[in-house]
MDTraj code that builds the backbone (N, CA, C; nanometers):
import mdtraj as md
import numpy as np

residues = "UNK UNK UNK UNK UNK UNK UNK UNK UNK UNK UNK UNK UNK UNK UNK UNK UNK UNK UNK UNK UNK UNK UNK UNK UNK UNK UNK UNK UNK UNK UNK UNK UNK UNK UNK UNK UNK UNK UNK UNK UNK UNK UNK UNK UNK UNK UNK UNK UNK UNK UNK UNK UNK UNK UNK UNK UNK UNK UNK UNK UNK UNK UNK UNK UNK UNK UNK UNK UNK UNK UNK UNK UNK UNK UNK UNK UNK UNK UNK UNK UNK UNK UNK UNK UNK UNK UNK UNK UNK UNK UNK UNK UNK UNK UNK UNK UNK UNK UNK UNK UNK UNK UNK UNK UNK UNK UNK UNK UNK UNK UNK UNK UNK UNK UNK UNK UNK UNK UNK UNK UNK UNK UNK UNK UNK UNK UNK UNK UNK UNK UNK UNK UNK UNK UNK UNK UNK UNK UNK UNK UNK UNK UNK UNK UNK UNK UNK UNK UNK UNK UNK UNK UNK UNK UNK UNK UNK UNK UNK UNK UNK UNK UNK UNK UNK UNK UNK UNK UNK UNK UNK UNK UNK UNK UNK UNK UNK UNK UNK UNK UNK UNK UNK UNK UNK UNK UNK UNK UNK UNK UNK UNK UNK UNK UNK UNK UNK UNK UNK UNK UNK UNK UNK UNK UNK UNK UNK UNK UNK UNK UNK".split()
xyz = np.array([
    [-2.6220, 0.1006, 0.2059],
    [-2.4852, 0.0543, 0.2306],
    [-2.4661, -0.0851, 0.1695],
    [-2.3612, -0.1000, 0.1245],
    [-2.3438, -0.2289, 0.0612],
    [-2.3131, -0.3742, 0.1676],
    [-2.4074, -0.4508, 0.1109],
    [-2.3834, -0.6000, 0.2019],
    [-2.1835, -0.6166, 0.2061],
    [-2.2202, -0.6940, 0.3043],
    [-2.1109, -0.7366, 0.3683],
    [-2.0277, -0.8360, 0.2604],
    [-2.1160, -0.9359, 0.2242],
    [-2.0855, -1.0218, 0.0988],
    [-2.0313, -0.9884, -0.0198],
    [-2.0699, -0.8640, -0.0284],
    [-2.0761, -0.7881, -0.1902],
    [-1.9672, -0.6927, -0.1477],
    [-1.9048, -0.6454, -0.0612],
    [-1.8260, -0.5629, -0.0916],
    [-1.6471, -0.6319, -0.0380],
    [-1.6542, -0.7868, 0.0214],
    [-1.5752, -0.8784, 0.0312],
    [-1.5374, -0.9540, -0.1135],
    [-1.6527, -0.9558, -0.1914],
    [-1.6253, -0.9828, -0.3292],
    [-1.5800, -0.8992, -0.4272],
    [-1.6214, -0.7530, -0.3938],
    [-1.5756, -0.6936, -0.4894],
    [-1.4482, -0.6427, -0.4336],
    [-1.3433, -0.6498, -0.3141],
    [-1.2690, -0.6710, -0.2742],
    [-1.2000, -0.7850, -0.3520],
    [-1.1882, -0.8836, -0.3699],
    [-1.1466, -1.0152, -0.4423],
    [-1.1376, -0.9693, -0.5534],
    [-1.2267, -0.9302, -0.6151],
    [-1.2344, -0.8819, -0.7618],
    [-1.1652, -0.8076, -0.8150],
    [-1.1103, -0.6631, -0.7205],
    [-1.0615, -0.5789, -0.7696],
    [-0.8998, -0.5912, -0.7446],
    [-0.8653, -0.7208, -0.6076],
    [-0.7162, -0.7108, -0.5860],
    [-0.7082, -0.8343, -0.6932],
    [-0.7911, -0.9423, -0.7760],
    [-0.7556, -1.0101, -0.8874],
    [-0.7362, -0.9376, -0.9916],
    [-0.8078, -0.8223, -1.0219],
    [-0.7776, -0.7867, -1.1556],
    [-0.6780, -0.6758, -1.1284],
    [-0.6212, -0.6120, -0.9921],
    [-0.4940, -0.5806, -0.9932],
    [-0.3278, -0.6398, -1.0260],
    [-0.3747, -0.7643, -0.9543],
    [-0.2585, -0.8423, -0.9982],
    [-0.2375, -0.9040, -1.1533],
    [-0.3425, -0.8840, -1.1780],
    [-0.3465, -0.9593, -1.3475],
    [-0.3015, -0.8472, -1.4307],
    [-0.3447, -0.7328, -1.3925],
    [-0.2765, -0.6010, -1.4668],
    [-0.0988, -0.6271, -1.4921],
    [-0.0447, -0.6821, -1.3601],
    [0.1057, -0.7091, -1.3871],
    [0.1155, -0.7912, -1.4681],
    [0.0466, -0.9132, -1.5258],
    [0.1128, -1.0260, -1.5732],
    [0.0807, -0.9615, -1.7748],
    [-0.0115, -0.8441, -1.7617],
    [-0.0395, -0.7955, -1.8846],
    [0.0199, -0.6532, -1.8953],
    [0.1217, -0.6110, -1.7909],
    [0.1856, -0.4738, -1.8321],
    [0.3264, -0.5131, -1.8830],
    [0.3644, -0.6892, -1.9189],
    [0.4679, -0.7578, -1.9189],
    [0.4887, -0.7665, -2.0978],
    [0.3148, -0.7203, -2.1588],
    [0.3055, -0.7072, -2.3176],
    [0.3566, -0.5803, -2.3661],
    [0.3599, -0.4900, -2.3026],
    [0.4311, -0.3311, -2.3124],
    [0.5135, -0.2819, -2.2847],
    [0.5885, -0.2515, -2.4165],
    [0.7472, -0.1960, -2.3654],
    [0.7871, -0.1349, -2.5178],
    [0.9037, -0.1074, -2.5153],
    [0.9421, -0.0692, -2.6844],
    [0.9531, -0.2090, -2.7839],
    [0.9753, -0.2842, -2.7278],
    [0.9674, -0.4100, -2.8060],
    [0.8811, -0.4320, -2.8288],
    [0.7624, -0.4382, -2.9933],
    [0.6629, -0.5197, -3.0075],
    [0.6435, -0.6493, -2.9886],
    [0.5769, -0.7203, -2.9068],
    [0.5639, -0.8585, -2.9103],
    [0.3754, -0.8835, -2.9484],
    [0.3805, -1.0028, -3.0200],
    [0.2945, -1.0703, -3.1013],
    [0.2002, -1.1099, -2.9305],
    [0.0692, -1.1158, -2.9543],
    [0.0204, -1.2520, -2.8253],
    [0.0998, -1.3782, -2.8484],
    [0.1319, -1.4493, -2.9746],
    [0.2055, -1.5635, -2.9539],
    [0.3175, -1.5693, -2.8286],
    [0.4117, -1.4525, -2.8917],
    [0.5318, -1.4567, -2.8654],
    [0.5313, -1.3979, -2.6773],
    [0.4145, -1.3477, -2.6655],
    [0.3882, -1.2842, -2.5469],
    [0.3814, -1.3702, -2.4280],
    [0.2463, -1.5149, -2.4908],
    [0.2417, -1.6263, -2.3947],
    [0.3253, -1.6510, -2.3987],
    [0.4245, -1.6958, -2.4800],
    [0.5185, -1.8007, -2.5178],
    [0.6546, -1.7574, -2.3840],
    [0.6221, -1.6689, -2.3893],
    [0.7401, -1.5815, -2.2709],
    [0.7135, -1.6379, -2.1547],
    [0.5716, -1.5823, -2.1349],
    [0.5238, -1.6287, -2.0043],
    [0.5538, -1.7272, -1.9646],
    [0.5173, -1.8371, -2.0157],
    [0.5343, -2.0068, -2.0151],
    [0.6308, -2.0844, -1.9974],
    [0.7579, -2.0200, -2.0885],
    [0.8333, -2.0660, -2.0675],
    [0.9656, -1.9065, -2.0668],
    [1.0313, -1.9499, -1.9576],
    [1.1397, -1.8143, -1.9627],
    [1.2595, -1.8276, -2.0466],
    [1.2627, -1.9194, -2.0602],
    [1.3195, -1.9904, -2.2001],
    [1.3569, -1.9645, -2.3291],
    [1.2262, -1.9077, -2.3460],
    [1.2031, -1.9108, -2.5295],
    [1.2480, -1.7760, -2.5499],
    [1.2414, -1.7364, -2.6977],
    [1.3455, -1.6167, -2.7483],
    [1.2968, -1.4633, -2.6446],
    [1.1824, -1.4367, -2.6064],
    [1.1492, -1.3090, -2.5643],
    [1.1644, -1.3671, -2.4039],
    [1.2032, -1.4847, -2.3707],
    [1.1536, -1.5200, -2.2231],
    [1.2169, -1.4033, -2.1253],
    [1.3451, -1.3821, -2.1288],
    [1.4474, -1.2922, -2.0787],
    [1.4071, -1.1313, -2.0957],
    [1.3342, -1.1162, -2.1802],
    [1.2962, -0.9570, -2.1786],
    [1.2009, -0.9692, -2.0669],
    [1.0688, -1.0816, -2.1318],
    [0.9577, -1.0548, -2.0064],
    [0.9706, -1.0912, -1.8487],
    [1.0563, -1.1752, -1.7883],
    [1.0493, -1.2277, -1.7002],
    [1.1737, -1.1401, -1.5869],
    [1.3088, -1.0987, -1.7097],
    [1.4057, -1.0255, -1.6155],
    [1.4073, -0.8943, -1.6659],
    [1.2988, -0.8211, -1.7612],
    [1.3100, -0.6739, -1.7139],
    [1.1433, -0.6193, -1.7004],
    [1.0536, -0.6604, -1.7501],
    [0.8909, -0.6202, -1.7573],
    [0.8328, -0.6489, -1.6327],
    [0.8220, -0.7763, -1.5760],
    [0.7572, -0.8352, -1.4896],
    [0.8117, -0.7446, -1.4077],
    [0.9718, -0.7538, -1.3426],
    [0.9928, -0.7153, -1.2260],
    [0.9726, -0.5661, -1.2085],
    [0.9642, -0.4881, -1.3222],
    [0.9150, -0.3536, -1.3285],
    [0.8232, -0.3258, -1.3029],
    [0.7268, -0.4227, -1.3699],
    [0.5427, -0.4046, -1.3571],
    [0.5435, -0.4455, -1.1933],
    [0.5683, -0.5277, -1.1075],
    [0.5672, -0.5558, -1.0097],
    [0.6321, -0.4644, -0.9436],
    [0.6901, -0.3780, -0.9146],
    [0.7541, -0.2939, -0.8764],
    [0.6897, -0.1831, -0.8084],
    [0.6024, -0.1470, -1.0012],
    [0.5102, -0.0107, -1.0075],
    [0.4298, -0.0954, -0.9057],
    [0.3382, -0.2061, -0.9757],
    [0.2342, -0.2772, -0.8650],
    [0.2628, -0.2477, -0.7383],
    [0.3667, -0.2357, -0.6512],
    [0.4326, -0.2681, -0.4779],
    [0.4012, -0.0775, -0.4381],
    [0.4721, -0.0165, -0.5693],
    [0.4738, 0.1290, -0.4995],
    [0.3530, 0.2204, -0.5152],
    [0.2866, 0.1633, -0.5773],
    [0.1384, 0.2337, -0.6218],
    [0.0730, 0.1631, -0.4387],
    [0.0887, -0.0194, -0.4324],
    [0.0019, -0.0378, -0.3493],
    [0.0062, 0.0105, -0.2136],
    [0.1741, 0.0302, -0.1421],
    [0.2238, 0.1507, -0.0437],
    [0.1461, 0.2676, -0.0402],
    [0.1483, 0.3503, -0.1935],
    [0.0997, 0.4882, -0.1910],
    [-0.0148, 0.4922, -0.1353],
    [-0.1450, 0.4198, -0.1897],
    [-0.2735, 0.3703, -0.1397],
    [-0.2760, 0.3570, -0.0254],
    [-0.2206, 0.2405, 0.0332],
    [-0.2278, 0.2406, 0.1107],
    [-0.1596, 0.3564, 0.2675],
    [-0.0983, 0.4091, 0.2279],
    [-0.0533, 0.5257, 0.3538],
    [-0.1313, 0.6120, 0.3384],
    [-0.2314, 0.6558, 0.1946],
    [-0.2989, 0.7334, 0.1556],
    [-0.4383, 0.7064, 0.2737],
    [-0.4944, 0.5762, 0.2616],
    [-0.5480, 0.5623, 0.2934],
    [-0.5484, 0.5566, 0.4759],
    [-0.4349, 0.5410, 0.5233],
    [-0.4177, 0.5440, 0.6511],
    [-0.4081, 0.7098, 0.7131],
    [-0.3724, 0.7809, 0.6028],
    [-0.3890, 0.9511, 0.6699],
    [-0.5018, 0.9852, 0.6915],
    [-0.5860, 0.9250, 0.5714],
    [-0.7585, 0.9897, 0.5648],
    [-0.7947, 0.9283, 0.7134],
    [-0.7722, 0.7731, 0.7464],
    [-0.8179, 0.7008, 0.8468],
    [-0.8107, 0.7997, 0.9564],
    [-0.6727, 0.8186, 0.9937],
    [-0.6132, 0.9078, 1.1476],
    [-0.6056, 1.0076, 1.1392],
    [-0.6333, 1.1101, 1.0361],
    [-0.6683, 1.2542, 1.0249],
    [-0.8307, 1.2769, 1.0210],
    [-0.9214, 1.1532, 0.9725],
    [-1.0558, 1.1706, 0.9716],
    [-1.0941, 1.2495, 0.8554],
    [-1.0408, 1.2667, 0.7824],
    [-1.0226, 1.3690, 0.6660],
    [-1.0056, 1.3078, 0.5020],
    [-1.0999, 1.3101, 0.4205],
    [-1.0832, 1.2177, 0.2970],
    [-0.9992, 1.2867, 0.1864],
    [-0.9579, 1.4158, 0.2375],
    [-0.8151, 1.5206, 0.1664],
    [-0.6759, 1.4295, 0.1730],
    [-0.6839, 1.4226, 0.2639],
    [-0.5123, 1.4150, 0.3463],
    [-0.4334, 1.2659, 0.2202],
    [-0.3550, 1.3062, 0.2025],
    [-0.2384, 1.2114, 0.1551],
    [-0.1293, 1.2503, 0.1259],
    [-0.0253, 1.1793, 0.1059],
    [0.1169, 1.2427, 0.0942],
    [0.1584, 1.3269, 0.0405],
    [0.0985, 1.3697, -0.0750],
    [0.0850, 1.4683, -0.1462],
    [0.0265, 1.6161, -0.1096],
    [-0.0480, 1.6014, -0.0342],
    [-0.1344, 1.7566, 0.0251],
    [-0.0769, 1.7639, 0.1464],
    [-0.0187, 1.6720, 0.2369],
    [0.0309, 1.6700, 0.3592],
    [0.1613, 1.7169, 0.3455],
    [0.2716, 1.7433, 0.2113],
    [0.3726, 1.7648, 0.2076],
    [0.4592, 1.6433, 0.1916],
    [0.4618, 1.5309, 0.2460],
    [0.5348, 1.4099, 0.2683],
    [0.6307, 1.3751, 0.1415],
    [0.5483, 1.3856, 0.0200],
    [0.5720, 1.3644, -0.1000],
    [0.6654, 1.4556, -0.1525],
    [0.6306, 1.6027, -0.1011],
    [0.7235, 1.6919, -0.1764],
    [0.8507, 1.6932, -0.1477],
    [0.8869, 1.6879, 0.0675],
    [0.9831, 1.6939, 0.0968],
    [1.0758, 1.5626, 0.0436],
    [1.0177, 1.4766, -0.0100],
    [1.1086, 1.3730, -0.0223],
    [1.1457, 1.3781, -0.2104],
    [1.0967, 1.4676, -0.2662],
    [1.1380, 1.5174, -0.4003],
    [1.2374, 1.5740, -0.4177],
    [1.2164, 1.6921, -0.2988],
    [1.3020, 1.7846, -0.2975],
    [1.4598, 1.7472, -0.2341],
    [1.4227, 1.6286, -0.1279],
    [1.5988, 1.6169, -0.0823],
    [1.6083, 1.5058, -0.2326],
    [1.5673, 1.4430, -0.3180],
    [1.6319, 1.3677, -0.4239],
    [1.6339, 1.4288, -0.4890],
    [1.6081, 1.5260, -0.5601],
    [1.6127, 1.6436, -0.6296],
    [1.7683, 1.7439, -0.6276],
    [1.7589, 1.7305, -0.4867],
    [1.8839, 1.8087, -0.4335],
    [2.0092, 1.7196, -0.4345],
    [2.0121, 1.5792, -0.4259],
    [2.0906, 1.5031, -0.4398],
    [2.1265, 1.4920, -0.5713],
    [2.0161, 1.4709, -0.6542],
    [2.0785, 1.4623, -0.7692],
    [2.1475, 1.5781, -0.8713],
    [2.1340, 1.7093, -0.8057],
    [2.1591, 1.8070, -0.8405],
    [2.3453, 1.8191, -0.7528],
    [2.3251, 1.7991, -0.7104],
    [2.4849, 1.7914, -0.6411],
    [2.5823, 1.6501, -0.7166],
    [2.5079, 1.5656, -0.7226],
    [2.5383, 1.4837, -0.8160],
    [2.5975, 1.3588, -0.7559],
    [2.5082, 1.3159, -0.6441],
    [2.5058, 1.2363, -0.5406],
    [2.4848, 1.1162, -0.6314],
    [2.5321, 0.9677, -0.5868],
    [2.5267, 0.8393, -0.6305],
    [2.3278, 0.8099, -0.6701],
    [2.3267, 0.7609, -0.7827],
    [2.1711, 0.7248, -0.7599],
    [2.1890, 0.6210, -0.6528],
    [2.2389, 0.5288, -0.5992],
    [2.2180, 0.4777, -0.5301],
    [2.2044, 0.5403, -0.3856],
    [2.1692, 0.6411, -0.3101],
    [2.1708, 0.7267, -0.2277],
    [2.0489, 0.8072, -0.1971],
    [1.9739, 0.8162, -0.3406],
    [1.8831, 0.8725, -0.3958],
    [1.7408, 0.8355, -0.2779],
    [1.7561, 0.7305, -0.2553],
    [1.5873, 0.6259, -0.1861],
    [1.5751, 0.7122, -0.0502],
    [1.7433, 0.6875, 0.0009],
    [1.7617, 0.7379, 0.1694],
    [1.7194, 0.8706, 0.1487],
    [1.7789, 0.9566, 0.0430],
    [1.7693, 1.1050, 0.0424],
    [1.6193, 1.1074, 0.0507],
    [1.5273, 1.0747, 0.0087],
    [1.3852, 1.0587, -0.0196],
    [1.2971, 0.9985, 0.1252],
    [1.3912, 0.9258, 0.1618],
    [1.3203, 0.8778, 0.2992],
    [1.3691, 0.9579, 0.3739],
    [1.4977, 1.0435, 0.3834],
    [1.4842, 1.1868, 0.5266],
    [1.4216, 1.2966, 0.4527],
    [1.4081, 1.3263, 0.3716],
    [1.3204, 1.4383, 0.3487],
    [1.1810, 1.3868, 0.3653],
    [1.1341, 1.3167, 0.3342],
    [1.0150, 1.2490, 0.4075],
    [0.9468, 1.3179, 0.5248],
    [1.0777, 1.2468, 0.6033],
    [1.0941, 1.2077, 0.7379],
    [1.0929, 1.3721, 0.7902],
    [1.1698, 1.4548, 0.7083],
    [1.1837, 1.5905, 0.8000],
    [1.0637, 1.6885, 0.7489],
    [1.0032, 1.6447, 0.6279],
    [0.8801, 1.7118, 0.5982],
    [0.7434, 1.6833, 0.7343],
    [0.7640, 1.5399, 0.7139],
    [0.6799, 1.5327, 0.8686],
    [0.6810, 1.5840, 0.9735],
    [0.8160, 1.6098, 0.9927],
    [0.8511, 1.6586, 1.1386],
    [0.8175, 1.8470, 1.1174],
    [0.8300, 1.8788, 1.0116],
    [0.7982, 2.0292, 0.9741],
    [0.6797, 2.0242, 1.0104],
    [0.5928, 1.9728, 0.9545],
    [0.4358, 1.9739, 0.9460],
    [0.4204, 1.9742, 1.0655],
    [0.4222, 1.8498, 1.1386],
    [0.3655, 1.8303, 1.2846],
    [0.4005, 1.9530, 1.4032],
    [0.5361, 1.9879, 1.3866],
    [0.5510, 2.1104, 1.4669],
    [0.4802, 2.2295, 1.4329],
    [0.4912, 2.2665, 1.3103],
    [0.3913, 2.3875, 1.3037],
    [0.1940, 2.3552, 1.3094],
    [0.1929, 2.2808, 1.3045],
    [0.0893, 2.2479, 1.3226],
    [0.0166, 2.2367, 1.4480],
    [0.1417, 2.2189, 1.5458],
    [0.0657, 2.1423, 1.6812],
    [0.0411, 2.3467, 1.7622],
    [0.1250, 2.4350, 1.7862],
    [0.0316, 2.5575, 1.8470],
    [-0.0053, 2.5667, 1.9508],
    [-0.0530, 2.6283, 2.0327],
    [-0.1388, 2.6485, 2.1418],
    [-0.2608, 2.5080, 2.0930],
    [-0.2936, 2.4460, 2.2448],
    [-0.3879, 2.3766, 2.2793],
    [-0.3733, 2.2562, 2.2161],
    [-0.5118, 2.1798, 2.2165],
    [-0.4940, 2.1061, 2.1960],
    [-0.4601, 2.0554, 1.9999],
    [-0.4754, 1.9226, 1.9587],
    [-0.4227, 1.9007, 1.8076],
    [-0.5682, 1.9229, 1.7500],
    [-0.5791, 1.9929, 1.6265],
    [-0.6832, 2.0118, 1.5394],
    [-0.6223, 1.9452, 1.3728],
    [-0.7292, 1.8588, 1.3566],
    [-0.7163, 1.8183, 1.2275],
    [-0.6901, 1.9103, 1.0980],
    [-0.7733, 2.0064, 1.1469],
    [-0.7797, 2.1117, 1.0293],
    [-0.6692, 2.1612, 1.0116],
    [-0.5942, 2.2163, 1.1162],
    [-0.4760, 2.2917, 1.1507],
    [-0.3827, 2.2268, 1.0815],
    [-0.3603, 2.0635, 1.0983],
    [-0.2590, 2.0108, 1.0057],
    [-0.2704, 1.9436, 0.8652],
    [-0.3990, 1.9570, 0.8406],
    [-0.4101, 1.9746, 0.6904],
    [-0.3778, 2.1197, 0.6410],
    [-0.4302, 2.2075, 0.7031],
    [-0.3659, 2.3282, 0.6287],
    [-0.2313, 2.3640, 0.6444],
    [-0.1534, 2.3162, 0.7194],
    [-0.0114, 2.3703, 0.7499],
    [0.0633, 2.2549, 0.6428],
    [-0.0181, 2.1175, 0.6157],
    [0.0406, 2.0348, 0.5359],
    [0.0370, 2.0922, 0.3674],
    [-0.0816, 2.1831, 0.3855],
    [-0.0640, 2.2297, 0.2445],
    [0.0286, 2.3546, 0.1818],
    [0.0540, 2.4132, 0.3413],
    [0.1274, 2.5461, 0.2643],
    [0.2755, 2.4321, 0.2821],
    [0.2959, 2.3574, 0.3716],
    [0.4424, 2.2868, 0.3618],
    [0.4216, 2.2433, 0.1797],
    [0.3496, 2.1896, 0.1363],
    [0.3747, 2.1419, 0.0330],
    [0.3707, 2.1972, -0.0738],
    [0.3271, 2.3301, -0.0648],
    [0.3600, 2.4136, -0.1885],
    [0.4713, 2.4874, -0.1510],
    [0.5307, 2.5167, 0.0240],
    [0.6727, 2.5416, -0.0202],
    [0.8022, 2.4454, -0.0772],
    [0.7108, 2.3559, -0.0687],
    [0.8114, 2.2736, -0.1672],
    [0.8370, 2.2298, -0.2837],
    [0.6898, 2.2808, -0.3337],
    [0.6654, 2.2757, -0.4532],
    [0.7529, 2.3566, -0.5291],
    [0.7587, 2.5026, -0.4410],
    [0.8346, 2.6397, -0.4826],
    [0.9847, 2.5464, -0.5052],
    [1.0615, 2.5393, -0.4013],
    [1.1705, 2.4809, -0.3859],
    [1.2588, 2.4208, -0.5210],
    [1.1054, 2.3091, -0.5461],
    [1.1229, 2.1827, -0.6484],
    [1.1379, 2.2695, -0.7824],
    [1.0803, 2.3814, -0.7954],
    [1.0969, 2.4409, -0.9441],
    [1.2112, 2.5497, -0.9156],
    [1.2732, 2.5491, -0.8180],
    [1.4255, 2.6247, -0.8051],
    [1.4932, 2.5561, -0.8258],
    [1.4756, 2.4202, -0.7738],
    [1.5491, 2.2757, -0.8495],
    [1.6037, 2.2934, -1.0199],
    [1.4982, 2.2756, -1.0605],
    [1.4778, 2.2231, -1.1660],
    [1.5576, 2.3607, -1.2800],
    [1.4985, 2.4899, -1.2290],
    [1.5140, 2.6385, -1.2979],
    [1.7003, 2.6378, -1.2856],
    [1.7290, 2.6183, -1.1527],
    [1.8765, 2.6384, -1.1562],
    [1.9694, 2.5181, -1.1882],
    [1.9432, 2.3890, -1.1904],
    [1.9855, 2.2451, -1.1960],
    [2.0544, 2.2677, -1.3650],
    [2.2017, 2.1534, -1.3189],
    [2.2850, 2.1618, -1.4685],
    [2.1789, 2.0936, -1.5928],
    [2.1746, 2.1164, -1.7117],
    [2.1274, 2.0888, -1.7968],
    [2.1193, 1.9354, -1.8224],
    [2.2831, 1.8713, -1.7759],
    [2.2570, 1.7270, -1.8433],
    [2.1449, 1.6638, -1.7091],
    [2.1103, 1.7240, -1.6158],
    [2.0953, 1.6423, -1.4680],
    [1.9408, 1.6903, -1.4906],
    [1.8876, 1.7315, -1.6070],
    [1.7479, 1.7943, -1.5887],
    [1.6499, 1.6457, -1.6318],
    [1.7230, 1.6117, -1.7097],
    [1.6044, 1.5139, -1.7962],
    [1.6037, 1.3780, -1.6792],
    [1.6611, 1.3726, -1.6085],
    [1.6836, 1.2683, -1.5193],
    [1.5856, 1.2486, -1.3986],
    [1.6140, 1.4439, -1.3990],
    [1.5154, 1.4844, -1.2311],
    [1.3706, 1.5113, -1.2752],
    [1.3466, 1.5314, -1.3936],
    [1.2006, 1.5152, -1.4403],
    [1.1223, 1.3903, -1.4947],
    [1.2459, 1.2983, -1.4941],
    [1.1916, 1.1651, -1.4801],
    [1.1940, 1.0701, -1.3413],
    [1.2365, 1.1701, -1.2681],
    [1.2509, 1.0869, -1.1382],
    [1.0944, 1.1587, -1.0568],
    [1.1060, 1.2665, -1.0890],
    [0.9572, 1.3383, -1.0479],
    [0.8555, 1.2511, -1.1027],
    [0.8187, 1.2349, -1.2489],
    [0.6563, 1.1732, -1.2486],
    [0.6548, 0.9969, -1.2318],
    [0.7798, 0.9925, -1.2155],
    [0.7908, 0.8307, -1.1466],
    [0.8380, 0.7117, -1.2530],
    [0.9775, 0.7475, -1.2992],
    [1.0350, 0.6888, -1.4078],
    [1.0784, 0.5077, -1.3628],
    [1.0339, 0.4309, -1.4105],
    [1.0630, 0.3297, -1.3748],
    [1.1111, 0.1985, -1.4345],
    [1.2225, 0.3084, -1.5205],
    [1.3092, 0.2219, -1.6559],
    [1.4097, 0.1013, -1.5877],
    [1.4862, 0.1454, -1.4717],
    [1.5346, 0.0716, -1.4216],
    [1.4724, 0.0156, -1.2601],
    [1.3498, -0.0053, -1.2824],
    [1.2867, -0.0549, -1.1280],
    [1.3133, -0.1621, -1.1183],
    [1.3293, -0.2118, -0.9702],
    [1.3452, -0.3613, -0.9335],
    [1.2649, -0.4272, -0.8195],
    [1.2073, -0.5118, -0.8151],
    [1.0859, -0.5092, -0.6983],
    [1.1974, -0.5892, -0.5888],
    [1.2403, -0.4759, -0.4719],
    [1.3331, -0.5537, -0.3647],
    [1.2077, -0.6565, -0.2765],
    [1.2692, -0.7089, -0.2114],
    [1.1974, -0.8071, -0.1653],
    [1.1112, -0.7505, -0.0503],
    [1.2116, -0.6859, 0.0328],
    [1.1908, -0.6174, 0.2031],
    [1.0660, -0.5603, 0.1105],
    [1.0311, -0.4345, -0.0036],
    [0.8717, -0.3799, -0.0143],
    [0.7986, -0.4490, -0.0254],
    [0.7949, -0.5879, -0.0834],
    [0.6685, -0.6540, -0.0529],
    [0.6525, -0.7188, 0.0831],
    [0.7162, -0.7455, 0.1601],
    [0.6936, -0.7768, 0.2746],
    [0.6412, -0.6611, 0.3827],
    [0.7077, -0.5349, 0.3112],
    [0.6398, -0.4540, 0.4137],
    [0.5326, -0.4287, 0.3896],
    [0.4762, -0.4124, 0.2735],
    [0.3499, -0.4082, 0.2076],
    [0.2444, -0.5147, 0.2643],
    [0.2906, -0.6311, 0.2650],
    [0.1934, -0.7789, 0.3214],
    [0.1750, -0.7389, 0.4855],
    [0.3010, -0.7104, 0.5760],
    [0.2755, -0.6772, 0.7050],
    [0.2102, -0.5923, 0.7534],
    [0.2010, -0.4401, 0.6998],
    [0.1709, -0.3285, 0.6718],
    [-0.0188, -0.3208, 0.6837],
    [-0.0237, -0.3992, 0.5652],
    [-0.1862, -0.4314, 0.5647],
    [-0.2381, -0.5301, 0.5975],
    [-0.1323, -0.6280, 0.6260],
    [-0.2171, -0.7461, 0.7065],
    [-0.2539, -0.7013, 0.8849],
    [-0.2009, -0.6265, 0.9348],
    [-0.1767, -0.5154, 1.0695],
    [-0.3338, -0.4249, 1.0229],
    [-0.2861, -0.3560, 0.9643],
    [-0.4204, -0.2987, 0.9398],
    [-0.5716, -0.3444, 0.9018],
    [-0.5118, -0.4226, 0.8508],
    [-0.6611, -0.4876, 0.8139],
    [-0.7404, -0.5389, 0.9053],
    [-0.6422, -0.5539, 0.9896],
    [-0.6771, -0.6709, 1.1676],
    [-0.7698, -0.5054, 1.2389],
    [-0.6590, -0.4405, 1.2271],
    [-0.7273, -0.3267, 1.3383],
    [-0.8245, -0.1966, 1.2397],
    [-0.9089, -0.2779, 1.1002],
    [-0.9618, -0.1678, 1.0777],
    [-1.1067, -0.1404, 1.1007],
    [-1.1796, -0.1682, 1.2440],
    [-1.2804, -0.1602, 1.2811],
    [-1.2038, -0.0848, 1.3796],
    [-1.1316, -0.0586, 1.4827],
    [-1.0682, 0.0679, 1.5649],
    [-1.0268, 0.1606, 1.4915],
    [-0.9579, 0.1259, 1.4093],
    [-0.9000, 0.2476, 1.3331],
    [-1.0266, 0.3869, 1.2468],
    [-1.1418, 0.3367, 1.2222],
    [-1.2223, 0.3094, 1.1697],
    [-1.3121, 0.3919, 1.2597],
])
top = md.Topology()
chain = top.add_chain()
for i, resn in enumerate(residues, 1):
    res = top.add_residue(resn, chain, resSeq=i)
    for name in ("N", "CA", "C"):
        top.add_atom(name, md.element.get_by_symbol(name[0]), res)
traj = md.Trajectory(xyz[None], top)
């Protein structure tokens, strides 16, 4: 098992060279930029590219950074309270139902701005699917709701490609970029990083119980 020392460092190590990934996903975009012209951004927001990197790259790259570190992390909190190193939003269903009501929104041709909520009650009602069929006679079995999380999530999988099979043509290229996680116009709101900092600063406190 790894020392205590060594795996607090490589902790350090790996959330430094996470965050440094943002300040270098700020060099990639359709615009070629030079390393000159790249620091030169950085440094100063100022200078001719300052405005590309600082008000559309950064806050994107930071964005992806916030929703990747959520995913992980809830990922990691199912395995915790299911006991199970399967379980995440994705095999549990969580993920699908919340595809499928933005999916469905955008297929009706609902405001993108509407789009997040639609995604957070389908979420919300994929959970509530799961947990009821899951719970049964007696008492709760882990197993029971990993497997009921998986057939939930391939009926939604089904669903998601009725989406897509019957959905108007101009509304297709939109919903298949909203599926693998298009993030042309992302904006890092403030409230996700805070929930993100609270989220795991909470957990981190209680992860010898949890544990």
């Amino acid at each position: 098992m790894m020392p205590t020392a060594h795996r607090r460092l490589l902790f350090l190590l790996l959330a430094l060279l996470s965050i440094t990934s943002i300040v270098f996903a700020a060099a990639i975009g359709s615009v070629s930029l030079s390393y000159d012209q790249w620091f030169a951004a950085l440094v100063n927001p100022d200078s001719e590219f300052g405005e590309l990197v600082w008000r559309l790259r950064l806050p994107r790259a930071a964005a992806a950074w916030t929703v990747g570190a959520l995913l992980s992390l809830s990922g990691c909190l199912m395995q915790v309270l299911l006991r199970n190193p399967l379980a995440d939003p994705y095999i549990l269903g969580v993920s699908g139902g919340a595809s499928f009501a933005a999916l469905a929104g955008m297929t009706l041709g609902i405001s993108a701005a509407v789009l997040p909520a639609l995604a957070w009650a389908g979420a919300l009602l994929s959970i509530l699917i799961v947990f009821s069929l899951a719970r049964g006679e007696g008492p709760w079995s882990r197993t029971r709701l990993l497997l009921t999380g998986v057939v939930t999530a391939s009926g939604w999988a089904a669903l998601i490609s009725l989406l897509l099979t019957l959905g108007p043509d101009g509304s297709l290229r939109g919903m298949l970029f909203w599926l693998i996680g298009d993030l042309s116009y992302a904006r890092l709101h403030p409230w996700a990083f805070i929930l993100l900092i609270t989220v795991f600063t909470v957990c981190f406190g209680m992860a010898r119980s949890l544990n």
